[in-house]
N, C-alpha and C positions, 0 to 999 in steps of 0.2 A: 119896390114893395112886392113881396110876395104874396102870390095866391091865396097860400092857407095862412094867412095873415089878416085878410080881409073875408073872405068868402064865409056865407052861414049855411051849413053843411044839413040839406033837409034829410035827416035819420030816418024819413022812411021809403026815400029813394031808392030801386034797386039796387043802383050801383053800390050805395054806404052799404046795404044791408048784406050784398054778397062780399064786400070786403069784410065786414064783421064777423062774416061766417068762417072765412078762408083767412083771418088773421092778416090781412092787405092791407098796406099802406093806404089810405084814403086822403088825399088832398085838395080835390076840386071834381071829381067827376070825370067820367068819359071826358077825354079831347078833341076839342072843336078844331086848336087849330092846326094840330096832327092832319086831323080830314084835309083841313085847306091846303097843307103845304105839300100831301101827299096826291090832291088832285094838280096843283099846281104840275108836281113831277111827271103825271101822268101826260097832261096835257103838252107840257114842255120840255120835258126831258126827255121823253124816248129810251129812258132806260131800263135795263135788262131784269128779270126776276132778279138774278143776286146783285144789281146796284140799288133795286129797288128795296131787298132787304136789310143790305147797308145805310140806305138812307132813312130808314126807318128808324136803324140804332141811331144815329146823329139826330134824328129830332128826340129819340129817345133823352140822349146825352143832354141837348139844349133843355127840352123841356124840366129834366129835374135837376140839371145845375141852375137853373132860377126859381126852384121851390112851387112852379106853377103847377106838375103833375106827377106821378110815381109809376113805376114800371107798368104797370097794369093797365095804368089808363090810357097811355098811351099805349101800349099794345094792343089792348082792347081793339083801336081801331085798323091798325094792322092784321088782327084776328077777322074782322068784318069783312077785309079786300083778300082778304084769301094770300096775305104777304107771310111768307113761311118763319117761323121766330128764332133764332140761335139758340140750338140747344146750351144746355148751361158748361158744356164741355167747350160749347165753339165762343163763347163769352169768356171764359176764363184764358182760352190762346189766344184771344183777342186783347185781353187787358196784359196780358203775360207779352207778349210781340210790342207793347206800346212803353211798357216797364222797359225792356231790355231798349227799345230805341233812345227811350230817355237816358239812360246808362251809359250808353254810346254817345252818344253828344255830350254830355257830360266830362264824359274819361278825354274828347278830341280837345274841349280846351286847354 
């Protein structure tokens, strides 16, 4: 089940109200468990500025491939720790590099 499936979305929370302004996807609010998995990394992973920005796109990826939050809200809390965001130049090499992998695997069977 998804998030915006269930969830009642209080319209006078800031977070709804700045997505209405800024025409933003709204699903659930700021991310809670964005924070937890992102304290987790800190605590346990010992990784670098640029894995830590990487793993922010992967919870990125999880979190709205199961409908629970949308770009924003998880960045939101990447914007909080000071986690630098992919420009929209370095997101399009990024899904363009994972395009051409798929292609590649594809064409070797």
């Amino acid at each position: 089940m998804h998030s915006k499936d269930v969830i009642i979305i209080a319209e006078n929370s800031k977070h709804y109200q700045q997505a209405q302004r800024t025409l933003s996807p709204y699903v659930a609010g700021a991310s809670g468990h964005t924070g937890s998995l992102l304290l987790g990394a800190k605590l346990y992973g010992n990784l670098t500025d640029d894995e830590t920005q990487e793993y922010l796109l992967n919870i990125f990826a999880y979190m709205v491939s199961g409908g629970n939050h949308s770009y924003e809200e998880v960045m939101l809390i990447g914007d909080q720790l000071n986690i630098k965001r992919y420009t929209d130049k370095e997101l399009y090499a990024f899904s363009e590099d994972q395009y051409q992998y798929k292609q590649m695997k594809l064409n070797l069977k």
